[in-house]
C-alpha positions in Angstrom: -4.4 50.7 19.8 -4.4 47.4 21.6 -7.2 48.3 23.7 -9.0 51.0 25.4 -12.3 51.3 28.2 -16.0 51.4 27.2 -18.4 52.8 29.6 -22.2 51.3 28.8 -25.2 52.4 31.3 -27.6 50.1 32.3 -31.5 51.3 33.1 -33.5 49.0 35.5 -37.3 48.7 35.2 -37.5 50.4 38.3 -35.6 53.4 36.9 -32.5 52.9 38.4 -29.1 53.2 36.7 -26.4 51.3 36.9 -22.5 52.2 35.5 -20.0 49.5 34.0 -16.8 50.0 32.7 -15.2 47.6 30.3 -12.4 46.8 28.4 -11.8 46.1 24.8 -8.7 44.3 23.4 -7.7 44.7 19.9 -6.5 41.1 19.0 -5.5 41.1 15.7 -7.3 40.4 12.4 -9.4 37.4 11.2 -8.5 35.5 7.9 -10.8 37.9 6.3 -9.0 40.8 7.1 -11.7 41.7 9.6 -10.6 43.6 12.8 -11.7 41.3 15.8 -11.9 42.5 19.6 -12.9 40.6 22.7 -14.8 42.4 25.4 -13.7 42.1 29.1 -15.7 43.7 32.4 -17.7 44.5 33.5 -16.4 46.4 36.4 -17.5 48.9 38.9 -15.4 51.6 38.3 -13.3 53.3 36.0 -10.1 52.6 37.6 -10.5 48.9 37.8 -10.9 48.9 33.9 -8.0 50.7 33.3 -5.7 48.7 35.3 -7.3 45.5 33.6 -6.7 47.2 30.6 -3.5 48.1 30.9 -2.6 44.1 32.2 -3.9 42.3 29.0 -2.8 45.1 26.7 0.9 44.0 28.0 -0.1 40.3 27.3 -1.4 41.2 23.6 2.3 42.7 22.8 3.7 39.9 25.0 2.1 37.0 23.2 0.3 36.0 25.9 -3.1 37.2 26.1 -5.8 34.4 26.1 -9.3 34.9 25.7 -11.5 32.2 27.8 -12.9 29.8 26.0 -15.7 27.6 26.5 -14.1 24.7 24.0 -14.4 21.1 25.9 -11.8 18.8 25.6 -13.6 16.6 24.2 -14.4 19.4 21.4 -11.3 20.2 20.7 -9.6 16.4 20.2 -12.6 15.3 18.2 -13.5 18.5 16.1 -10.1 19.9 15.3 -7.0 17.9 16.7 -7.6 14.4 15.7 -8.6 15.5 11.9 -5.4 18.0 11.9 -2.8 15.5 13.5 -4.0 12.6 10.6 -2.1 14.8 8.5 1.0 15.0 10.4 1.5 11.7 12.3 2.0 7.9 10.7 -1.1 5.8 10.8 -1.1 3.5 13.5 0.7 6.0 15.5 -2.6 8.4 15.2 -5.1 5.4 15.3 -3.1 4.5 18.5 -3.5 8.3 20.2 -7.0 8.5 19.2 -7.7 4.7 20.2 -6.3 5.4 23.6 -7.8 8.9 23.8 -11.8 8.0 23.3 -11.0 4.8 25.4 -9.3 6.3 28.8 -9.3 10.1 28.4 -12.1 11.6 27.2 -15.1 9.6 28.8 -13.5 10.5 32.6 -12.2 14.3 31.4 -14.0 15.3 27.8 -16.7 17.5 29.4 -14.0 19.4 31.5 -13.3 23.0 29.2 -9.5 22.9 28.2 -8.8 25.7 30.4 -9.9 24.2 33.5 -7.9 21.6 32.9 -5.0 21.6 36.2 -2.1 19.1 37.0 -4.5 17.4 39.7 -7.0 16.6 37.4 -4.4 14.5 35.5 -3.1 13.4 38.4 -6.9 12.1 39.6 -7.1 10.4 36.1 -3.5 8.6 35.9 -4.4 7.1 39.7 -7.9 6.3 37.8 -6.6 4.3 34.9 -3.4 2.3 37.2 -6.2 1.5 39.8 -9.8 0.3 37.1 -8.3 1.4 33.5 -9.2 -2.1 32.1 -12.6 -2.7 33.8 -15.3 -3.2 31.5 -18.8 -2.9 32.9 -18.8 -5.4 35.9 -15.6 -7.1 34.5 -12.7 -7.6 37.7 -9.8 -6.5 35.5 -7.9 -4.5 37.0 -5.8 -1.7 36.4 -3.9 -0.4 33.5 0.2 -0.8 34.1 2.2 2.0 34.8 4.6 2.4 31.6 0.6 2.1 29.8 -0.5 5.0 32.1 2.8 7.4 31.2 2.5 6.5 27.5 -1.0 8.2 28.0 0.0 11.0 30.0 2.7 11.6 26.6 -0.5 12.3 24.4 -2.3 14.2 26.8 0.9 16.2 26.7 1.1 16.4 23.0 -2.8 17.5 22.6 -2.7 20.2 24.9 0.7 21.5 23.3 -0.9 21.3 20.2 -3.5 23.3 21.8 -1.3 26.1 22.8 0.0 26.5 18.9 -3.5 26.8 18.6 -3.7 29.9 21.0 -6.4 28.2 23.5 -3.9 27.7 25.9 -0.6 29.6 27.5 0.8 26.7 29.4 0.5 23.1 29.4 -0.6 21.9 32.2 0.8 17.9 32.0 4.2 19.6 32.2 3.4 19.8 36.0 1.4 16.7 36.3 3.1 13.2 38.3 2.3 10.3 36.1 3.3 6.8 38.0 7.1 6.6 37.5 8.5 2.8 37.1 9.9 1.4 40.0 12.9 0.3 39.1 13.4 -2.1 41.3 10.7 -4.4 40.1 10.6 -3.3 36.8 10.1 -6.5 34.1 12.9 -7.9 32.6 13.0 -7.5 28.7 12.4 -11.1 27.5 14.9 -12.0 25.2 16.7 -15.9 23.8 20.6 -16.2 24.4 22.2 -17.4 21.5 21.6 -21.1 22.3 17.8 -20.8 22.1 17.7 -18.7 18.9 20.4 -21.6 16.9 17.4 -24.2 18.0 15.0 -22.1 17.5 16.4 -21.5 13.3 17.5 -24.8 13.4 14.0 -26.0 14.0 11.9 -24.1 11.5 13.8 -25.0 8.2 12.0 -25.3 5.5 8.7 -23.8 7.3 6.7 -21.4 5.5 8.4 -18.5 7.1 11.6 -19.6 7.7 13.2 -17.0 5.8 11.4 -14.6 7.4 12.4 -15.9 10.5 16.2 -15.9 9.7 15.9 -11.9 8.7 13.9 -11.0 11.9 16.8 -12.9 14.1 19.8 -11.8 11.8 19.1 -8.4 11.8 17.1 -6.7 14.4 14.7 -5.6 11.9 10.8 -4.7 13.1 8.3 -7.2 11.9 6.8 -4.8 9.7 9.9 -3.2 7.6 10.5 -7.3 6.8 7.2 -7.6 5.6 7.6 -4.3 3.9 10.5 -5.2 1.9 10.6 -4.9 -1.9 13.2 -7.2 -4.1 14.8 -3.8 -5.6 16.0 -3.5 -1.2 17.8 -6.5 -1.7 21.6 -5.3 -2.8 23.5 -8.8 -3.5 26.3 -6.9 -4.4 26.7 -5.3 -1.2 25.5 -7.7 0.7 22.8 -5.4 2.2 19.4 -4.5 2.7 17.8 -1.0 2.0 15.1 -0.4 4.8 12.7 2.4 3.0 9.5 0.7 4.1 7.0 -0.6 6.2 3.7 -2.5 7.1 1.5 -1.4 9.7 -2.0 -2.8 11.0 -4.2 0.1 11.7 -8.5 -1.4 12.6 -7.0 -5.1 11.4 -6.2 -3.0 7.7 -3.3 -3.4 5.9 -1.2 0.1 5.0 2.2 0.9 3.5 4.0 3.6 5.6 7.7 4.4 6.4 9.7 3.2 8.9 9.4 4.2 12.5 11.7 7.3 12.3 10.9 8.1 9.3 14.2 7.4 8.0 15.4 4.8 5.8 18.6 2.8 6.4 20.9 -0.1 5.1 21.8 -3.3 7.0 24.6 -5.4 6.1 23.5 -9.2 6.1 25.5 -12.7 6.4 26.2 -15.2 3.7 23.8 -17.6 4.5 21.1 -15.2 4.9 21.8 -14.2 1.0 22.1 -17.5 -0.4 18.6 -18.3 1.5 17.1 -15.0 -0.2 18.7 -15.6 -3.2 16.6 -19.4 -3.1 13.4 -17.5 -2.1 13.3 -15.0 -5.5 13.8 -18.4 -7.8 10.5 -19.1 -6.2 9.2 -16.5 -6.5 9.7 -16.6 -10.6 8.6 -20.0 -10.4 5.7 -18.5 -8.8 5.3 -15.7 -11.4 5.4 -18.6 -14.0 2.3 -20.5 -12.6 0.2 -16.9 -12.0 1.2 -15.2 -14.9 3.4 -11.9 -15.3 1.7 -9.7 -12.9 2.3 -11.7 -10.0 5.4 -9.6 -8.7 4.0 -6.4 -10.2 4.0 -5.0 -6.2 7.6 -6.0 -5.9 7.0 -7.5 -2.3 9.8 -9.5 -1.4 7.4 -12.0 0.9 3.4 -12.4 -0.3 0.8 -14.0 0.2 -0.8 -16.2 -2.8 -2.7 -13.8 -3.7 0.1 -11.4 -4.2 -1.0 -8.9 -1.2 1.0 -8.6 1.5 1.3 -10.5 5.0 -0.6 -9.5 7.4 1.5 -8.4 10.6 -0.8 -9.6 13.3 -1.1 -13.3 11.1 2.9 -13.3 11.0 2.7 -12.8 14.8 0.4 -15.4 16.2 2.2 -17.6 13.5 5.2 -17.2 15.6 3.4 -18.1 18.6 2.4 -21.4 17.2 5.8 -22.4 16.4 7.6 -21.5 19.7 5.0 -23.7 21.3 6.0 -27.0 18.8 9.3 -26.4 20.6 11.4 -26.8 24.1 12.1 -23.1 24.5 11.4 -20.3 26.5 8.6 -18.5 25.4 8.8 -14.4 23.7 6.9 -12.5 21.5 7.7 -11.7 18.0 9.2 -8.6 18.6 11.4 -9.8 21.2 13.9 -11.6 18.1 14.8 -7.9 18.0 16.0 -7.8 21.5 17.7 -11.1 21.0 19.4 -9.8 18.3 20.3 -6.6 20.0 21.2 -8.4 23.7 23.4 -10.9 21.6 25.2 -8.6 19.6 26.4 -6.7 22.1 27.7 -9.6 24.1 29.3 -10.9 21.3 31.4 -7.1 21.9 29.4 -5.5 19.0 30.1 -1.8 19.3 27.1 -0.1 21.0 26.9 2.3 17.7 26.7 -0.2 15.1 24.0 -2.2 17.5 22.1 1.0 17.4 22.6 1.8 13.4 21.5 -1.7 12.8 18.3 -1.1 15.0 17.5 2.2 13.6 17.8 3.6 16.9 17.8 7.9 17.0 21.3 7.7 18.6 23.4 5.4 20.7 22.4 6.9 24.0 19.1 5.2 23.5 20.0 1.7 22.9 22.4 1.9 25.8 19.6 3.4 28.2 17.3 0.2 26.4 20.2 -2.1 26.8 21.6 -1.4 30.1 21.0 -4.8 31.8 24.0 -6.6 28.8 26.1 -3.8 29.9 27.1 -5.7 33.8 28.2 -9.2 32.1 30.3 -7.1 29.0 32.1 -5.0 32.1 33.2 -7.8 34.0 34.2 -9.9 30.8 36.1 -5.8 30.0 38.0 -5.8 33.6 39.4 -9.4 33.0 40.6 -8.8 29.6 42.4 -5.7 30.5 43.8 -7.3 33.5 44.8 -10.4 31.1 46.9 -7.8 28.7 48.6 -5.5 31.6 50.1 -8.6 33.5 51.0 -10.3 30.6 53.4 -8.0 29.0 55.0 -7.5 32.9 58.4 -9.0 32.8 
C-alpha cells in the first residue's frame, strides 16, 4: 500500500475535542531495509485526506512525489554536493564551481531552502551580480560581465539538477530562469595575431628560455597546460607527432596532473622545424641529467624546472606577458596563440575538421560556431576562386 488515512483526536485543556485526518505515504525503504513513511495533514475532514491521498499516491508510482524539505542551499552545496562532485569533476573545474559558488551564489541565496528556490529569484541574483558582482566592501568596481554571469547561471543549473538525482527536487528551476544573453552586436572580438605578428613574434624569442615552448603553443593550437604536461615518451619522431594524454592545472596556486579538457587524449602532427627544435631540447636535457645525476628525468617531463618539477602555468603565463611587451606587437594573452593558430589555419584553407581535431574540439560545429568571424574573408576569397575556374575553362 502506497498510502492510506490516519485519523488522530486532539483533547484541549478545556475539554474540547478536535478531529484531524491525515495521510501517510509509503515511500519506499531506507538503506537499512527499514520501511519509511512521511506524514501529510492535517486536514479537517475525511474527504480532504482522501483526495490528498489519492494525489501523492499517483506521484509515488509516478516518480514524482516530493516530500518538503527544509535543506538550505547553502546546506546542500556545502554538506553533500561539493564533497560528491570532487569525485566526479576535474580539479580546477570543481575548485572553479565551488570558488564561484561561495563567492556570488550562496552569500545572496544560501539561506533560501532549495524548494523555494523560483526562476525570479535567479533572475534577482543574475541582475545582482552584472550590476555590483565585483564590489568589495566600499570598492567602485562594478559589475560582473555577462558571459561571467551565464557561466554562473550553468552551475546553478548543474547543482540543482544534481539535486533532483538526489530526490529534493522535481524540476529545475534555472531551466526557466533569463540569464543576460550577449548582445551580439557589441560582443568583443576574440583577440588573435595574423600570421605576420606571430613570424616576429618566434622570430624574436630565439633562444629564450621558452622558446620552444613558445614554437609548440603557436604550431599547434595546444592549451598551455597539455604543453606543460607533456612527457618525452608523447614525442613520436617517427611519426612526426605528439600524443596529448596529459595536462597541468593550477588549482589555489598548486600544481596537479590531470587529463586534458575533454577527457580525451589525442595526436597532433607537428612540422620539421618544430622536431629538429625538440629533438635539440632532449640533448639538453641529457646534458642536464649528466650534471644532476640519473634521477633527473625520472618524471619524464618534457619541459622542467631545475629542480625537475614542473612549470608552473600561471609563471609560464605572466612570462609571456613580459615578452610581448619587449616587442612592437599587439598585445594577447597566452591562451590567445591558440586562436592565432586556429584563425590562421583556417585562412590558410585548413579544413574546418582537421582545425577542430587539432584543437581537441568535441566536434566541428563548435569550432565553426567559435570561429565564425574567419568564415566572411574565406567566403569571399571561395566566390572568387570558383568564379576564376568556371570562366576559365569557357571557350
Amino acid at each position: 500500500m502506497k498510502g492510506h488515512i490516519r485519523k488522530r483526536v486532539w483533547i484541549a485543556k478545556n475539554g474540547k475535542s478536535s478531529t484531524k485526518w491525515y495521510v501517510v505515504i509509503d515511500v519506499g525503504r531506507s538503506i537499512d531495509g527499514k520501511r519509511q513513511q512521511k506524514w501529510h495533514g492535517g486536514f479537517s475532514s475525511r474527504k480532504n485526506a482522501e483526495l490528498a491521498c489519492s494525489k501523492l499516491t499517483c506521484q509515488v508510482i509516478e516518480g514524482q512525489y516530493l516530500y518538503k524539505s527544509k535543506i538550505t542551499l547553502n546546506e546542500w552545496v556545502l554538506e553533500t554536493w561539493a564533497p560528491q562532485a570532487k569525485l566526479r569533476l576535474k580539479e580546477n573545474t570543481w575548485d572553479s564551481y565551488t570558488r564561484n559558488l561561495k563567492l556570488h551564489v550562496l552569500p545572496r541565496l544560501g539561506h533560501i531552502t532549495l524548494q523555494n528556490l523560483t526562476p525570479i529569484i535567479l533572475n534577482e541574483l543574475y541582475g545582482e551580480l552584472h550590476m555590483n558582482g565585483n564590489r568589495r566592501g566600499h570598492d567602485p568596481v562594478g559589475g560582473l560581465d555577462i558571459i561571467t554571469v551565464r557561466y554562473i547561471h550553468a552551475i546553478i543549473h548543474k547543482v540543482l539538477e544534481d539535486a533532483i538525482d538526489a530526490g529534493l527536487l522535481n524540476i529545475n528551476v534555472a531551466q526557466r530562469a533569463k540569464p543576460p544573453r550577449v548582445n551580439k552586436r557589441f560582443k568583443k572580438e576574440m583577440a588573435c595575431w595574423d600570421e605576420t605578428s606571430l613570424a616576429t613574434f618566434l622570430k624574436c624569442v630565439r633562444g629564450s628560455q621558452y622558446e620552444l615552448i613558445w614554437r609548440i603553443l603557436a604550431m599547434t593550437g595546444m592549451r598551455r597546460g597539455e604543453v606543460l604536461g607533456l612527457r618525452i615518451g608523447d614525442i613520436d619522431f617517427t611519426q612526426k607527432q605528439i600524443s596529448i594524454k596529459h595536462t597541468i592545472v593550477s588549482v589555489n596556486y598548486i600544481i596537479l596532473s590531470s587529463t586534458p579538457k575533454t577527457h580525451r587524449s589525442r595526436v597532433v602532427n607537428l612540422d620539421d622545424e618544430t622536431l629538429s627544435m625538440i629533438k635539440k631540447h632532449l640533448i639538453g636535457l641529457e646534458k642536464a641529467e649528466e650534471k644532476w645525476g640519473s634521477g633527473y628525468l625520472q618524471n619524464d617531463l618534457l619541459f622542467r624546472q631545475i629542480d625537475d618539477g614542473p612549470i608552473h602555468p600561471d609563471k609560464l603565463s605572466k612570462t609571456f606577458e613580459k615578452e610581448i611587451q619587449k616587442y612592437d606587437l599587439p598585445v594577447i594573452r597566452l591562451h590567445d596563440l591558440r586562436h592565432t593558430h586556429a584563425t590562421v589555419a583556417l585562412k590558410a584553407g585548413i579544413p574546418i575538421k582537421v582545425v577542430s581535431e587539432r584543437l581537441g574540439h568535441e566536434n566541428p560545429a563548435f569550432t565553426l560556431k567559435r570561429y565564425a568571424h574567419v568564415i566572411p574573408g574565406m567566403q569571399a576569397d571561395a566566390a572568387a576562386k570558383f568564379a576564376n575556374l568556371v570562366d576559365s575553362t569557357v571557350v
